[in-house]
Every structure is written in structure tokens, then in C-alpha cells.
C-alpha positions in Angstrom: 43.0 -188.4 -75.2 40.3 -186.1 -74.5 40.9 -182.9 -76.8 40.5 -179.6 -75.0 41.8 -177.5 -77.9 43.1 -177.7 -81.2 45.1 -175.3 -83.6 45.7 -176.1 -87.0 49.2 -174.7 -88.7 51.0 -175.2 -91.6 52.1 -178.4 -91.4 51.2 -179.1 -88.1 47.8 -180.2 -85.7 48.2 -179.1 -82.0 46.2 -181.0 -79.7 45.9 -179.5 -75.9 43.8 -182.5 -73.9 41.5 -182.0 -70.8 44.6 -183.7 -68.9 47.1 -180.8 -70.0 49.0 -183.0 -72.3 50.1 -181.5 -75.5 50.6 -182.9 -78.6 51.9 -182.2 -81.9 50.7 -184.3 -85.1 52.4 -184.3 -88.9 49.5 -183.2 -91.2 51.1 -184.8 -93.8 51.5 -188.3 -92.4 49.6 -188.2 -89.0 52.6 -188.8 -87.1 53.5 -187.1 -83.5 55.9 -185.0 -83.2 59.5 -186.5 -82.4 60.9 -183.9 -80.0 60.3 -182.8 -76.5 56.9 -181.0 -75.6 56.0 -179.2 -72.5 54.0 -180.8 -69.8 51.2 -179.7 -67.4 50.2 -176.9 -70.6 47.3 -175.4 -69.9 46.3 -173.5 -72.8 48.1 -172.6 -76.1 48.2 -170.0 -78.8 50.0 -169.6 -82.6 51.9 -167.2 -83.7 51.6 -165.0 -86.9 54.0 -167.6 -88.9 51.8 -170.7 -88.1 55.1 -172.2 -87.1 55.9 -170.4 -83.5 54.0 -172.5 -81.4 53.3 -170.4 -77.3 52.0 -172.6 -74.4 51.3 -171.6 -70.9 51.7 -174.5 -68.3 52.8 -175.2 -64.4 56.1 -175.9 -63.3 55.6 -176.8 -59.4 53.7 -173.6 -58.3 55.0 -171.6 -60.9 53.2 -170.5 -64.3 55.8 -171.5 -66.9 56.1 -169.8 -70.5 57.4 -171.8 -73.5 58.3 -170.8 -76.7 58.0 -174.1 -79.4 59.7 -173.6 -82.9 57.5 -176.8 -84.9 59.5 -176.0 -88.1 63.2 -177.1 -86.3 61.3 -179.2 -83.9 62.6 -177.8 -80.4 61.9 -175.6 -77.6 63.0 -171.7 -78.0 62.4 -170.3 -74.9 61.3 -171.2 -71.6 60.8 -168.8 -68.3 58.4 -169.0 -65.3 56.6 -166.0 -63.9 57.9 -163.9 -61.1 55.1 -164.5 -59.0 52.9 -166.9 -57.4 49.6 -166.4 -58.9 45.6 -168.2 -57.3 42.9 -168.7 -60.1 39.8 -170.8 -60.9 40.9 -170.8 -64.6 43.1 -169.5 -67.4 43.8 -168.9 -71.0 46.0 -167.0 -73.5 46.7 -164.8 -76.4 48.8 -162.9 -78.3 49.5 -158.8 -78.8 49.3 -158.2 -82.5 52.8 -157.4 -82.6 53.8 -161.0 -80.8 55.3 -158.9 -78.4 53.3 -159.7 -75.5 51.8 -162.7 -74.2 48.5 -162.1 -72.4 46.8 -164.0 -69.7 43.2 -164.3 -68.2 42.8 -165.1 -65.2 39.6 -166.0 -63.6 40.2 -165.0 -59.9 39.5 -166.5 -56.8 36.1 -165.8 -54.7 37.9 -164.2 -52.0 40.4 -162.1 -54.8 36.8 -160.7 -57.0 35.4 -159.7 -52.9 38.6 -157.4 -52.4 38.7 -156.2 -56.0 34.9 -155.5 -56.0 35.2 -153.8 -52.3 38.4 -151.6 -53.4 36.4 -150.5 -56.7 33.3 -149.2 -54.4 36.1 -147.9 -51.8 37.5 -145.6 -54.7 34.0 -145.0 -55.7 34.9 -146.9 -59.3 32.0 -148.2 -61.4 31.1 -151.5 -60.3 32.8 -154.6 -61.5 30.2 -157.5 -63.0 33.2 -159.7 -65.0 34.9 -162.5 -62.9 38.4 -162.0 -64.8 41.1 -160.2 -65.0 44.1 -159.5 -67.4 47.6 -159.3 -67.1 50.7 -159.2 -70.1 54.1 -160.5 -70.0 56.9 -159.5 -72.1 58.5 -161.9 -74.3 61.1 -160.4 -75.5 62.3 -159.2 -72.2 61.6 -163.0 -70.6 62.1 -161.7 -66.8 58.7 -163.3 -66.1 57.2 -159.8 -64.9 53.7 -159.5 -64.9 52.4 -156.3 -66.5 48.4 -156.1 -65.2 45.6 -154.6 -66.9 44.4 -152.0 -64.1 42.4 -148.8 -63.5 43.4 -145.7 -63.9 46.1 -144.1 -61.5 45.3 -147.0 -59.0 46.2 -150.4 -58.5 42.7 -152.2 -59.1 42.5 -154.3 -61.8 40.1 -154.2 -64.7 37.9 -156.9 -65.1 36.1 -158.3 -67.9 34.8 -161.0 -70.0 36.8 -161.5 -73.0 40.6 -160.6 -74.4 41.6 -160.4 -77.8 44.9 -158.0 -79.5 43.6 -155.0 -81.5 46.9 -153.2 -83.4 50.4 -153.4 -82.2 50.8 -153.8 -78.0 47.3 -152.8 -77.3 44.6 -155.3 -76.2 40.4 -155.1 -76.1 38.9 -156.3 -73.7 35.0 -156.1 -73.5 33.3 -155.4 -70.1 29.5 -154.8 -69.4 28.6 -152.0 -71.9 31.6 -151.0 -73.0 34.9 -152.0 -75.2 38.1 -150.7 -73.3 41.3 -150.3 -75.3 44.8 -151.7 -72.9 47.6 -150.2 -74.5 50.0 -152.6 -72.8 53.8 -150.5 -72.6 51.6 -147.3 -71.0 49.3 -149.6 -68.9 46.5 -147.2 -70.4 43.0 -148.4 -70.6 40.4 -146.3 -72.2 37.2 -146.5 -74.1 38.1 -145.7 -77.4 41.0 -147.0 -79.6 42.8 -143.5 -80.2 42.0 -139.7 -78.6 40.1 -138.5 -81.3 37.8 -141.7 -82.1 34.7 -142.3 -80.9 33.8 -143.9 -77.4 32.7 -147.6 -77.9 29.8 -147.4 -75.7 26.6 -148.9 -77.1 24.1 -146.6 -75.9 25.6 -144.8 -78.9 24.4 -147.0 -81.2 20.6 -147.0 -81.1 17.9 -144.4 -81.2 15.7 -146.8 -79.4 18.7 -148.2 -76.5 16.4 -148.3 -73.7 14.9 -151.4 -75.4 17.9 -153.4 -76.5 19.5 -154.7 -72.9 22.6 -156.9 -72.3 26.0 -157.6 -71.7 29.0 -159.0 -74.2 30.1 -162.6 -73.7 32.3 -163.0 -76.6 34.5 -160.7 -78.7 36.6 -161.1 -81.7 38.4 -158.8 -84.2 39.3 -159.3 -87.6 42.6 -160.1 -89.0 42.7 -156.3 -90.8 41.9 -154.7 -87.8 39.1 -152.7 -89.0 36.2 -154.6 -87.7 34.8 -156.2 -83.9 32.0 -158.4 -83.2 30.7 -158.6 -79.8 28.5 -161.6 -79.2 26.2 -160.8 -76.3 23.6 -162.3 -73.5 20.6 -161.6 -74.8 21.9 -163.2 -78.0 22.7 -160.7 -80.4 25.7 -160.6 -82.5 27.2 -157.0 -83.6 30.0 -156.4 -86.0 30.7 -152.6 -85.6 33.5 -151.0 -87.2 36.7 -150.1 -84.9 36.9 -146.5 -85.6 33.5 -144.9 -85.7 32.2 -148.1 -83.0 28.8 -148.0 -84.9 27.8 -151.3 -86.1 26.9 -152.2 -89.4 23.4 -150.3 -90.4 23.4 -149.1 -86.9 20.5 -150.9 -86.0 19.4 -154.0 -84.0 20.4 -157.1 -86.4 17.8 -158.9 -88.2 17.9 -162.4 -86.9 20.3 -163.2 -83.6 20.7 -166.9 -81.3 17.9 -168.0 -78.8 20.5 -167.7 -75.7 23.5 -165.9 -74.7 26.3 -165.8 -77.4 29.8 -167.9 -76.1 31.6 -167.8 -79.3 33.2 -165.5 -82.1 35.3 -165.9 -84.4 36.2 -164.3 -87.8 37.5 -166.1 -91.2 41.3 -165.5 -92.2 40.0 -163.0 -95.2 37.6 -160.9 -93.0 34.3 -161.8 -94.8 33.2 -164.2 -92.7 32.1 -164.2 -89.0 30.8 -168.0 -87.3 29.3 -167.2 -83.9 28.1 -170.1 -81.2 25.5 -170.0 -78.1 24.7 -172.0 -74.9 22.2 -174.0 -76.8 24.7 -175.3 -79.5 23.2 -172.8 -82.2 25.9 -172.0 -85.0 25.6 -169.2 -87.4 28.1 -167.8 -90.4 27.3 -164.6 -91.1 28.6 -162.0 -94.1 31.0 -159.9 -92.2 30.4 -156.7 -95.2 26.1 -156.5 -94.5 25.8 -157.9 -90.9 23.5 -160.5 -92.6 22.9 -164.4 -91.5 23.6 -167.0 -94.4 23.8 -170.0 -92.5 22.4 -171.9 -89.0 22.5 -175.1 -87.4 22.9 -176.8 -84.3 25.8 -178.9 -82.8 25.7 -182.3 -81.6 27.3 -181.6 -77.8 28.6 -178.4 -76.6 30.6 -176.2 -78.5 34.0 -175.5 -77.2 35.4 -173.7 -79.7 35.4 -172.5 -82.9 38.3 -171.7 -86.1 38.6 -170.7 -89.8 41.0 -172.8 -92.0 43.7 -170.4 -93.3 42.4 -170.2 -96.8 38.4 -169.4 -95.1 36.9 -172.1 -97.0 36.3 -174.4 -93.8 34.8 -173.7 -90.3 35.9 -176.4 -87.3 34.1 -176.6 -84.4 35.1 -178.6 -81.8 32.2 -179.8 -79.9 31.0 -181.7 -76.7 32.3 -182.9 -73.6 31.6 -186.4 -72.4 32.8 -187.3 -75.7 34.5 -184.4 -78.6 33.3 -184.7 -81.9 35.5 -182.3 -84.6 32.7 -180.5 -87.2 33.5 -179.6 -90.6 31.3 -176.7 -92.5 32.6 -176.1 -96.0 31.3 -172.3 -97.3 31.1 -171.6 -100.9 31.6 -167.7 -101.8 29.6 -166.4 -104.4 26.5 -164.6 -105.2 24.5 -167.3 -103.1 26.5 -168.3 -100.8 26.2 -171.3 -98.9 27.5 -173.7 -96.0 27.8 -177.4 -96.4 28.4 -180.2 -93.3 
């Protein structure tokens, strides 16, 4: 079993393998999970309890939505979506309310032509991002797609990277800026509320015309008051949410070597790990914007999460064959990361 994916619960280790197979381990004793599992899952996501378990698979041409409950070992909920849907690839996550169940979807050649040749049509920015979002309801469970679109039209907003901000609403990061889907209205703006500033980074810098590049990696912590935005050119920002100035407001000290693919805060906010194409990982103080530890991977890193109590960074890395890294931090006036 070649591991794709792995989220760590409670009491539980889910394993999602390259082959769509799903399984459930006992942390306590290392056994699988005795009850029935979806099949064909092709990406997964926990909920706030660490014991609500949501997967995303295919049933015939259908996307199919499960629910899992690991604590009485059984299957809540199950629906498919109303409609047929093409894509290259596609993951999940949650609203921060568990409400809604969002989905990117990296489209289809032919799909990103049409979308790109409506958006010039409607004389709409251009479109660089190959994906596109869309939410479904889960409390509802009729399998409607509610899609992440531009303003008073019906072309769809794409983007890089998804992740929930407060309540229904989503970010989603796109070229320069960080647009804000409040998914009940179908709204999608540039700054979190009316009377906060616009998240644009030409904003940031007195000197912007030298700092170029796009975000490839976003995350927010768990409090909701800060972002980081890992980007091409290798810089990573943490910025707070309200203001969108980063920390210092200036061009961080040290940053990766090549484009940023990976963010991820700790569970207490005061940690941010961030990965690039060249294996680099770096833990940085999430309060001063500062770098306290680097190293680099054996294989490529496929992704990244804190252990609930922050004290542990796993990395899941490479491809011909996974290897599972384990960084221990130690907090304290000099802090440190050990292997």
C-alpha cells in the first residue's frame, strides 16, 4: 500500500493510498478498522472532533460523498452529486463551520479554453490558475453543487489553493490577490469584510516593483487571525487577516530556493512548517515571521501536518517509495527542531 495521504485523529490513523483504497488503523494497537470503508476515495478530510471522518470517492460516474463516524465505527451519510463532473484532479476541505464540503477541481484543457475565452469575452481579468472551486451542502445532502464564480455571471473563479477562513466563507488565493467566497451569497471579493482592507500585495511594499510572483500555497491558522501565502519565487508571508499586511511589512529575511508547494500551521498558531519543489523544509515562528529551522527531505514532499498538541511536524515524503518524517520542536527561548 502506497500511502497518498494520511490524517492523524484521536484514536485513529487514516491512510488514503495512490490506488484510492482507504484505510483506518487503531493507534492504540495498530489494528484496521473492523467496519465497512468506502471504496474508490479519492481524497479525505477530518472534522473539528477528530472523530467525523469526510471522504470524496466515485461511484460509477458519479462523485460520491461519505460521512464516517470512527468513534461508533460506521458510515453516517452517504450521497452522490447531482451532476456529472470532467477533471484532471481533485481534493477537499472543510468550511469552518463543517457546513460545507468544498471541492477543487482541476479542469479539463478544453473546460480552462472556454473559461479563459468567456473571461476575455466579458472583458474579466485574465485567468492564470488551472482550478476551480465548487461547495456542497452537507446538511442539506441533495448533492447540489454550489460553484465559486464571478461576479453577476456564470464564469467560475479560478485559482491555486482553497482553505476555510470563518464560518461558510472560503479563501482562495489567485495570482496577486486573496479573494474571500462567502459560500450561502456566492460572493467573492478581495477583502474578508466591507470595511477591511483589500488583500492585494502591491499594498504591502514600498519597493513592490522589485518583489514579483504568484502564491502556490496558502494556509490559515486555527484562530483565524493569521494567512501565510507560500509563493513562486519562494517567499513565505504570514500577514494578518484583517489589516492583510504581513508581519514587519517587509520582504522576509531568508525564504526557499524554488517555488513554495506547502503550508501549514501548528494546532496553537505559533508555528508555521512550509515545503518547496526542491524538498527544502522550514518551521518558522508564526509571532516575528522569523526562520528557526531548515532541512531537506529525502524524496518529494507530499504533504505536511502538526500533531494536535504542536510538538511534532509529519511530513510525508517521496514517491517511488513514501517515507513518514518526524521533526520534534522544543518551545522556549531557543527554540529548536529535532529529526
Amino acid at each position: 500500500m502506497k500511502p497518498r495521504k494520511i490524517l492523524c485523529l484521536k484514536e485513529m490513523c487514516c491512510v488514503l493510498s495512490e490506488n484510492r483504497e482507504l484505510r483506518v488503523f487503531n493507534l492504540q494497537n495498530s489494528e484496521s478498522a473492523d467496519f465497512e470503508l468506502p471504496i474508490d476515495v479519492l481524497d479525505i478530510v477530518k472534522g473539528t472532533n477528530s472523530m467525523t471522518l469526510y471522504t470524496l470517492g466515485m461511484k460509477g460516474k458519479y462523485l460520491l460523498v461519505s460521512v464516517l463516524d470512527l468513534k461508533q465505527k460506521t458510515i453516517r451519510k452517504s450521497f452522490p452529486l447531482q451532476s456529472v463532473i470532467k477533471f484532471e484532479t481533485v481534493d477537499i476541505c472543510l468550511s469552518q463551520s463543517e457546513r460545507y464540503l468544498c471541492i477543487r477541481l482541476k479542469v479539463v484543457p478544453e473546460e480552462l479554453e472556454n473559461i479563459k475565452a468567456s473571461s476575455e469575452k466579458r472583458s474579466f481579468s485574465p485567468q492564470y490558475h488551472p482550478n476551480k472551486f465548487v461547495a456542497v451542502d452537507l446538511q442539506q445532502e441533495t448533492g447540489g453543487l454550489m460553484p465559486c464564480v464571478r461576479n453577476f455571471s456564470p464564469v467560475p473563479h479560478l485559482g491555486e489553493v482553497i482553505c476555510p477562513h470563518m464560518g461558510n466563507s472560503m479563501i482562495i488565493n489567485n495570482k496577486d490577490w486573496v479573494r474571500f467566497w462567502d459560500i450561502p451569497t456566492g460572493k467573492c471579493r478581495r477583502r474578508a469584510k466591507d470595511k477591511e482592507q483589500s488583500s492585494n500585495k502591491s499594498n504591502w511594499f514600498e519597493n513592490f516593483k522589485d518583489f514579483k510572483g504568484q502564491s502556490k500555497a496558502l494556509a490559515q491558522s486555527k484562530d483565524g487571525r493569521t494567512m501565510a501565502l507560500g509563493m513562486k519565487n519562494g517567499y513565505v508571508f504570514i500577514f494578518d487577516v484583517t489589516t492583510a499586511y504581513p508581519i514587519g511589512e517587509k520582504l522576509p529575511i531568508t525564504k526557499h530556493a524554488a517555488p513554495v508547494r506547502h503550508v501549514v500551521f501548528s494546532t496553537d498558531c505559533r508555528w508555521l512548517a512550509s515545503a518547496c519543489e526542491n524538498n527544502k523544509i522550514k518551521i518558522w515562528n508564526s509571532t516575528t515571521a522569523s526562520e528557526i529551522f531548515s532541512t531537506k527531505a529525502l524524496g518529494e514532499v507530499q504533504e505536511m501536518i502538526f500533531s494536535i498538541d504542536s510538538r511534532h511536524l509529519i511530513v510525508l515524503s517521496g514517491k517511488q517509495f513514501s517515507r513518514i518524517l518526524l521533526y520534534r520542536i522544543h518551545a522556549g527561548d531557543n527554540s529548536r527542531v529535532d529529526k
